[in-house]
PDB file of N, CA, C and O in Angstrom:
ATOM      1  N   UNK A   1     -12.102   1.343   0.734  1.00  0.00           N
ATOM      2  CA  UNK A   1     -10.784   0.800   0.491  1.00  0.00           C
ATOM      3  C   UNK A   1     -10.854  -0.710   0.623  1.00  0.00           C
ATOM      4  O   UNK A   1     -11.640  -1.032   1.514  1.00  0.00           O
ATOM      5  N   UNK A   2     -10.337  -1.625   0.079  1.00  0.00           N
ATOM      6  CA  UNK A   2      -9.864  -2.695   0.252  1.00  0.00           C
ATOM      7  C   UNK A   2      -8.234  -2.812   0.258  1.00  0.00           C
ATOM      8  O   UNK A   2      -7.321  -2.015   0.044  1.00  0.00           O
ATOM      9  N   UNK A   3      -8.331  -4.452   0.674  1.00  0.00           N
ATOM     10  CA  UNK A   3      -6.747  -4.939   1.064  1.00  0.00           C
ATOM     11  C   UNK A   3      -7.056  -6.003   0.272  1.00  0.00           C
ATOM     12  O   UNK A   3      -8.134  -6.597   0.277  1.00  0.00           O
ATOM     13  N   UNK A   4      -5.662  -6.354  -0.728  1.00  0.00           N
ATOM     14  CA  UNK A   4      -6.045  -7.534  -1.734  1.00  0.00           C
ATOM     15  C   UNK A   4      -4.490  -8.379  -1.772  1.00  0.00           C
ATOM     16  O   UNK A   4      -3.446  -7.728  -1.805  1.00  0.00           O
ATOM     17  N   UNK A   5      -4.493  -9.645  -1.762  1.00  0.00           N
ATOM     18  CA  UNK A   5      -3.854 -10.755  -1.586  1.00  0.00           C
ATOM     19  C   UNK A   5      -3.323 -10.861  -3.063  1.00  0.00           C
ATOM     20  O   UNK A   5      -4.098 -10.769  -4.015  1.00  0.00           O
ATOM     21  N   UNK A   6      -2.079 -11.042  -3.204  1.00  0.00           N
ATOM     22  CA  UNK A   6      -1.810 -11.187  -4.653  1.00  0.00           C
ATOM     23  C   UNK A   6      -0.707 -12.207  -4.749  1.00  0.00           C
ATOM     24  O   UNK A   6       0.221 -11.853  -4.021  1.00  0.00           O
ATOM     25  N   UNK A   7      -0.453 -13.353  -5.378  1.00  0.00           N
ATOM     26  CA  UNK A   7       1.111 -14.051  -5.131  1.00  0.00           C
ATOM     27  C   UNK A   7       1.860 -13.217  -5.567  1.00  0.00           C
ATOM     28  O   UNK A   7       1.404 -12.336  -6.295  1.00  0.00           O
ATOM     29  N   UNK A   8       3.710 -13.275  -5.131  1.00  0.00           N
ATOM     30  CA  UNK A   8       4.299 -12.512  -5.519  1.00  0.00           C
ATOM     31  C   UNK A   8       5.139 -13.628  -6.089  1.00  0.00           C
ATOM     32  O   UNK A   8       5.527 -13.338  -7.221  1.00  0.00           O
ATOM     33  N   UNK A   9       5.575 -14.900  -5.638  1.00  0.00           N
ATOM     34  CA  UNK A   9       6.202 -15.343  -6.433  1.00  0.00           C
ATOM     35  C   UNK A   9       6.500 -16.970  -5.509  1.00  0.00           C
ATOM     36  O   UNK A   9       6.645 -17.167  -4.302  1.00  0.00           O
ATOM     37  N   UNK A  10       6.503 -17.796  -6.520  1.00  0.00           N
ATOM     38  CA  UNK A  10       6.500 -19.150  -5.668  1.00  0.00           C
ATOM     39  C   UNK A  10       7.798 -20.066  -5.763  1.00  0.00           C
ATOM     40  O   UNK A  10       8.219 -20.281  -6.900  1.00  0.00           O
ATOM     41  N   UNK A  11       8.336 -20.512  -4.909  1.00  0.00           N
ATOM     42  CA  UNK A  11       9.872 -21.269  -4.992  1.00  0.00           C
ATOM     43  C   UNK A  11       9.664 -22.604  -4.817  1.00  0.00           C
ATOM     44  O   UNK A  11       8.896 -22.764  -3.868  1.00  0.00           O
ATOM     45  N   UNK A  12       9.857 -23.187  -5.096  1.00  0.00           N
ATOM     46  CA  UNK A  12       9.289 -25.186  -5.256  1.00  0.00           C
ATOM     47  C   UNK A  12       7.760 -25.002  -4.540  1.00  0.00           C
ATOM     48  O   UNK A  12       6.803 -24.607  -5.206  1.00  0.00           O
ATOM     49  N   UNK A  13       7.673 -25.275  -3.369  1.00  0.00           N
ATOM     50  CA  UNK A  13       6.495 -25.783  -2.865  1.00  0.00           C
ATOM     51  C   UNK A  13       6.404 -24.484  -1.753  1.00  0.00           C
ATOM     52  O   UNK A  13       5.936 -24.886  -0.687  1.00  0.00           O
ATOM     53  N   UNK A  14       6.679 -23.274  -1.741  1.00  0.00           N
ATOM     54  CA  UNK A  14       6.794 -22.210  -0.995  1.00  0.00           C
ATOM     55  C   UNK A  14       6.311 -20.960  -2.102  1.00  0.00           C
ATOM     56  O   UNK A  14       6.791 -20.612  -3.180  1.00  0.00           O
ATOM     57  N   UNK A  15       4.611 -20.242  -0.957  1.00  0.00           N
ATOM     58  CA  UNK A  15       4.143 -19.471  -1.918  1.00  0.00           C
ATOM     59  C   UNK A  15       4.566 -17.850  -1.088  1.00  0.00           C
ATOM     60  O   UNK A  15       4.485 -17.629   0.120  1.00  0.00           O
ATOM     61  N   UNK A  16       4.870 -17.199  -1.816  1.00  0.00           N
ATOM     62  CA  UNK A  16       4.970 -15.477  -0.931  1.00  0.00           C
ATOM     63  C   UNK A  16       4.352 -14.747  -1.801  1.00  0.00           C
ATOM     64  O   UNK A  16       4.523 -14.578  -3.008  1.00  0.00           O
ATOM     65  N   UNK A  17       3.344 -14.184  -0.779  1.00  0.00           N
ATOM     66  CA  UNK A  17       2.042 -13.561  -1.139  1.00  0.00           C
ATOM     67  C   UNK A  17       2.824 -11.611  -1.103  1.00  0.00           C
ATOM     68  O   UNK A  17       3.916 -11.383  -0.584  1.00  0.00           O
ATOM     69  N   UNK A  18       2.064 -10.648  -1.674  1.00  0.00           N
ATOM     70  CA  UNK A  18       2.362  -9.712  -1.506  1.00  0.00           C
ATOM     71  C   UNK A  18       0.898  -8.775  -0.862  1.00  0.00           C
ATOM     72  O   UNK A  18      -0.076  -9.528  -0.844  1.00  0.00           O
ATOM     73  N   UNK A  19       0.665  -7.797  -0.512  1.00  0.00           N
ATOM     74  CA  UNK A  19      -0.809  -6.867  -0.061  1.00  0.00           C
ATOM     75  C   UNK A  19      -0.399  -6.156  -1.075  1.00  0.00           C
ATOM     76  O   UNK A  19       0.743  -6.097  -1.532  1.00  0.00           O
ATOM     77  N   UNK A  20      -1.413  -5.579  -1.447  1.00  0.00           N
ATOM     78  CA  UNK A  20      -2.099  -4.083  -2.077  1.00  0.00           C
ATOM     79  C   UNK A  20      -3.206  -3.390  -1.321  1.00  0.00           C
ATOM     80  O   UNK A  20      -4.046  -4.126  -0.803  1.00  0.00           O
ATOM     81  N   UNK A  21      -3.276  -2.684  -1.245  1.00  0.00           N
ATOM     82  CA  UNK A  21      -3.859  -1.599  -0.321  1.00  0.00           C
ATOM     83  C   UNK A  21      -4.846  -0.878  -1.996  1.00  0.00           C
ATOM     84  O   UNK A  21      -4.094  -0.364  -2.824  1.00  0.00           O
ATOM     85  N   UNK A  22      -6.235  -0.892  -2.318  1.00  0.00           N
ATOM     86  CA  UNK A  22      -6.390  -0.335  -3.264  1.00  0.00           C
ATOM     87  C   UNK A  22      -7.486   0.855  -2.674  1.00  0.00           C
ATOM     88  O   UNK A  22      -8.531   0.542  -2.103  1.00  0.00           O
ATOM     89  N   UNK A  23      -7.034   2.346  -2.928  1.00  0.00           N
ATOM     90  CA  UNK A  23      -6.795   3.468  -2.430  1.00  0.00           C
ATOM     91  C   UNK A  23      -7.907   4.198  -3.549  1.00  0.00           C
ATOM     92  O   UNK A  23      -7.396   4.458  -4.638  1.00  0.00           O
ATOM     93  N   UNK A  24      -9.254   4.525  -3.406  1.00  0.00           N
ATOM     94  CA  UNK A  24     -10.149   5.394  -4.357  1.00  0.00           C
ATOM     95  C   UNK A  24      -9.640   6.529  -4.767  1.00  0.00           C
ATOM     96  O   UNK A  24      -9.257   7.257  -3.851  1.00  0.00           O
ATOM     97  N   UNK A  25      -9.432   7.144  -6.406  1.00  0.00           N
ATOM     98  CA  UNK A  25      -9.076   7.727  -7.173  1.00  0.00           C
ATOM     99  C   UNK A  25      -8.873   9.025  -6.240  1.00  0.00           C
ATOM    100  O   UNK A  25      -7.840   9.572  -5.854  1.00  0.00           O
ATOM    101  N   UNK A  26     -10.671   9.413  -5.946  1.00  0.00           N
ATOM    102  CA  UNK A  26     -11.144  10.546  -5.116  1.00  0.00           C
ATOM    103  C   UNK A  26     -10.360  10.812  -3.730  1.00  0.00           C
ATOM    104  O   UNK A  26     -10.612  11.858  -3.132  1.00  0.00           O
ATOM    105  N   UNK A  27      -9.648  10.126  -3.327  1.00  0.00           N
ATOM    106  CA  UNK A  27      -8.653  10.387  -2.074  1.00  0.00           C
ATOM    107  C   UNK A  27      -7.772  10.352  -2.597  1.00  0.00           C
ATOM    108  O   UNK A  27      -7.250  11.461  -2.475  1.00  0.00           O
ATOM    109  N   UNK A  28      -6.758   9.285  -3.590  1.00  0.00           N
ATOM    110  CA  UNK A  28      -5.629  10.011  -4.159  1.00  0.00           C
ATOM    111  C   UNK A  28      -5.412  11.251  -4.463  1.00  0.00           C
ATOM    112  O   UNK A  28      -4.302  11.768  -4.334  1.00  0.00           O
ATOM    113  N   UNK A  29      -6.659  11.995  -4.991  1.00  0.00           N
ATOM    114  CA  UNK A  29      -6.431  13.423  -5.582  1.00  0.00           C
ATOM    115  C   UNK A  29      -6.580  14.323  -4.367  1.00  0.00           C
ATOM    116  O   UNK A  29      -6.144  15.472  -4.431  1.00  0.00           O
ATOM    117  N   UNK A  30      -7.169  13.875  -3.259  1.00  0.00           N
ATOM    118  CA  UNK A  30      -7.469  15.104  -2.085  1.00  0.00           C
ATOM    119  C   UNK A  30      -5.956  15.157  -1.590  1.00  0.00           C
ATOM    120  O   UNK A  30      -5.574  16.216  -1.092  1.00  0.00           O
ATOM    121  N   UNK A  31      -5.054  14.073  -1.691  1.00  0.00           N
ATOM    122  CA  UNK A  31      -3.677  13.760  -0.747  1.00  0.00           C
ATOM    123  C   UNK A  31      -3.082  14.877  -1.802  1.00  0.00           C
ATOM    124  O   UNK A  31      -2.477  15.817  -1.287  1.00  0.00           O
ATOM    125  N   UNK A  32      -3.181  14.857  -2.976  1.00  0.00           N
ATOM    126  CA  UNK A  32      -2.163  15.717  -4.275  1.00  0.00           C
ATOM    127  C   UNK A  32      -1.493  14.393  -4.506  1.00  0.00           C
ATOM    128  O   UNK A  32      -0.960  14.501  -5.611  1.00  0.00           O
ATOM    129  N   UNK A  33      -1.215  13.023  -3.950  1.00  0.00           N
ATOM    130  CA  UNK A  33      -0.400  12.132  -4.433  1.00  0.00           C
ATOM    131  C   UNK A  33      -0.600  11.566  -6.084  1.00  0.00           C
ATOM    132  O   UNK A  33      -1.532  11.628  -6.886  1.00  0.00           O
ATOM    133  N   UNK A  34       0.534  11.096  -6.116  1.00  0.00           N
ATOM    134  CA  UNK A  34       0.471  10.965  -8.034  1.00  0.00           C
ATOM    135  C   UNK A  34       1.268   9.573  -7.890  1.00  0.00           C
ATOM    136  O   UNK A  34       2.116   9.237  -7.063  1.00  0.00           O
ATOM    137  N   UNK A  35       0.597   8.744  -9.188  1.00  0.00           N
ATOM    138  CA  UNK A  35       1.644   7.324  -9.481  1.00  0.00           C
ATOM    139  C   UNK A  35       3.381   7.668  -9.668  1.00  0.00           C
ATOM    140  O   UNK A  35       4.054   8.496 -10.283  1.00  0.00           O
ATOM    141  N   UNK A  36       3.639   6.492  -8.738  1.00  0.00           N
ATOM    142  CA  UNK A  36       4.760   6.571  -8.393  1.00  0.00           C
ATOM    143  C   UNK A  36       5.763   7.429  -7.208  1.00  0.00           C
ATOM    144  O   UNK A  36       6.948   7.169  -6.997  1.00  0.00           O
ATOM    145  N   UNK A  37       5.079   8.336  -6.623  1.00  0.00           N
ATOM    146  CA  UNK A  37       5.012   8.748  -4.947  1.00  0.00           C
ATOM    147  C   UNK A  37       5.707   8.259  -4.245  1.00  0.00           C
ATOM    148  O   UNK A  37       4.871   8.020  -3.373  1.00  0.00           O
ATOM    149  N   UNK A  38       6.509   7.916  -3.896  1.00  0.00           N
ATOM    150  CA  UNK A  38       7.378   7.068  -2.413  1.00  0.00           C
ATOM    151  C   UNK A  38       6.308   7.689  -1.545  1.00  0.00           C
ATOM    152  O   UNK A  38       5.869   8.839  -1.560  1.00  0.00           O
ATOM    153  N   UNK A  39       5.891   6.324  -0.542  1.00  0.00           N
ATOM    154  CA  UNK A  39       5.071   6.492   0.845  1.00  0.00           C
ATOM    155  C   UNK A  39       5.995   5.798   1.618  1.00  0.00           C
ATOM    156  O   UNK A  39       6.993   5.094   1.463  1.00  0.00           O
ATOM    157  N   UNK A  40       5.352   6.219   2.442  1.00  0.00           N
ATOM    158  CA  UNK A  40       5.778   5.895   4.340  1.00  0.00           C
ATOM    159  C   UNK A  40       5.008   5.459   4.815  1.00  0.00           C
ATOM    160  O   UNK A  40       3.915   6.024   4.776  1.00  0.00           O
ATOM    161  N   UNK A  41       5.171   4.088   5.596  1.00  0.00           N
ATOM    162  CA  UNK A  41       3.991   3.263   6.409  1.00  0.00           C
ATOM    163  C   UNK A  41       4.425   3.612   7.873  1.00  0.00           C
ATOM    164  O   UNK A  41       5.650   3.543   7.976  1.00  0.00           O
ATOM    165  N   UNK A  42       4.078   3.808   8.514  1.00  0.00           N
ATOM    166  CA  UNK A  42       3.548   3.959  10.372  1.00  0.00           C
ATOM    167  C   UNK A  42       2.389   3.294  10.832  1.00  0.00           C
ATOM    168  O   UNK A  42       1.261   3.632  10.474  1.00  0.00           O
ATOM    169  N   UNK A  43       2.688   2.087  11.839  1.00  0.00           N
ATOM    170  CA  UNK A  43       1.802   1.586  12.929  1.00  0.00           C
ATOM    171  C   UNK A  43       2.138   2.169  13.806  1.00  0.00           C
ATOM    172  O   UNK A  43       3.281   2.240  14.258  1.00  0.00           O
ATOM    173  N   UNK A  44       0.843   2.858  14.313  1.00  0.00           N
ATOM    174  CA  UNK A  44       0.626   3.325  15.633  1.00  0.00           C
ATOM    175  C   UNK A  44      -0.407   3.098  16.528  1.00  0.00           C
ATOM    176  O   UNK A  44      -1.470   3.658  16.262  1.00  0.00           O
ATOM    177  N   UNK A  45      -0.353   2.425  17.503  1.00  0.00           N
ATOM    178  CA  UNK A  45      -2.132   2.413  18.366  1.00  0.00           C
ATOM    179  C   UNK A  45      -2.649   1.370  17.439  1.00  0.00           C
ATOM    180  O   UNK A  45      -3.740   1.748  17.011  1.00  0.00           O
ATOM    181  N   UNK A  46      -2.305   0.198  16.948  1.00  0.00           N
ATOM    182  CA  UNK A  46      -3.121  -0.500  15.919  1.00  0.00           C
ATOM    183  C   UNK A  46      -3.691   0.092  14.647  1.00  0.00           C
ATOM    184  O   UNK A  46      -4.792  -0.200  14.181  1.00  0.00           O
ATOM    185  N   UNK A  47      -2.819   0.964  14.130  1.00  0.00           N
ATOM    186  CA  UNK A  47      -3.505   1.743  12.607  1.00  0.00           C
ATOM    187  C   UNK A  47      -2.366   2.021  12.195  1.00  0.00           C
ATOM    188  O   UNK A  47      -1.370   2.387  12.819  1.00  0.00           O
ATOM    189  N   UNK A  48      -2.549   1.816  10.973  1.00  0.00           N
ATOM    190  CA  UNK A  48      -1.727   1.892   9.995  1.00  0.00           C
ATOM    191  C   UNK A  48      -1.153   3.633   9.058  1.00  0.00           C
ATOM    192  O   UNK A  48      -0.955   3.775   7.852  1.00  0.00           O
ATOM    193  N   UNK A  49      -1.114   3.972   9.414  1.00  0.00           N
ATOM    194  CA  UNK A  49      -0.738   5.689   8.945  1.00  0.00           C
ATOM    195  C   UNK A  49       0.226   5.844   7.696  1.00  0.00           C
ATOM    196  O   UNK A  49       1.435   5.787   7.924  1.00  0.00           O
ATOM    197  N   UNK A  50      -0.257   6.056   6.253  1.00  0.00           N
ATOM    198  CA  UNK A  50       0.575   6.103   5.405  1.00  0.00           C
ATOM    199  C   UNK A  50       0.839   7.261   5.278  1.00  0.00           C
ATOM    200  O   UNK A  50      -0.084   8.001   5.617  1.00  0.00           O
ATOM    201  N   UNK A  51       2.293   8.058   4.702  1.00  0.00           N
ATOM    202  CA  UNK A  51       2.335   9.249   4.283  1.00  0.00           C
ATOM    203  C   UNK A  51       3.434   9.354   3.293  1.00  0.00           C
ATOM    204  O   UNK A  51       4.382   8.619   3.016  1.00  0.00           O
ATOM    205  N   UNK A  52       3.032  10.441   2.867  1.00  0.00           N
ATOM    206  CA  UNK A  52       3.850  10.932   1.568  1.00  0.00           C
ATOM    207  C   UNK A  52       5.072  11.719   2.037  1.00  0.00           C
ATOM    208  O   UNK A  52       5.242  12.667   2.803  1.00  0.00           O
ATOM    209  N   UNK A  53       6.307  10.511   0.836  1.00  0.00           N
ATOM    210  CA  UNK A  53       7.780  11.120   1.486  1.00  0.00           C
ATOM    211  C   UNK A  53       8.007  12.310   0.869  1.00  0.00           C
ATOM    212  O   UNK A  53       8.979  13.026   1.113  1.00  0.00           O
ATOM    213  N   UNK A  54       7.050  12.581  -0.015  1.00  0.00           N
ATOM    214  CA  UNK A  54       7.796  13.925  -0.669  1.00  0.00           C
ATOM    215  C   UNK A  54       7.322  15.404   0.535  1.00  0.00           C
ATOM    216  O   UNK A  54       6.363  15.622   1.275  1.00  0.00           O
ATOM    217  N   UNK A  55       8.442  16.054   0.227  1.00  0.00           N
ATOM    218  CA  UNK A  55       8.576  17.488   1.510  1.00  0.00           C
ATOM    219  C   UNK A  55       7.785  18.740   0.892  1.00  0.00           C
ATOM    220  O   UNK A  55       7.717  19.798   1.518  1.00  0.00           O
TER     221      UNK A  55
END
């Protein structure tokens, strides 16, 4: 996995960056998750825990 830095958008002399989290094909498919998914982020204990909002 990587974590990647992307601008999101710059206002005069003020830059705001956005993350991407880029997630291997082969674990998307073990989760069943599909483009466009609503996730859920959780820090816990220093880790980051994503999960899928669908029930």
């Amino acid at each position: 996995m990587q974590l990647q830095k992307q601008l999101s958008r710059k206002h005069k002399d003020k830059e705001y960056p956005k993350y991407t989290i880029v997630v291997p094909p082969k674990e998307i498919e073990k989760l069943g998750w599909k483009e466009g998914d609503e996730l859920e982020p959780e820090i816990k204990d220093d880790k980051l825990i994503i999960k899928s909002k669908k029930k």
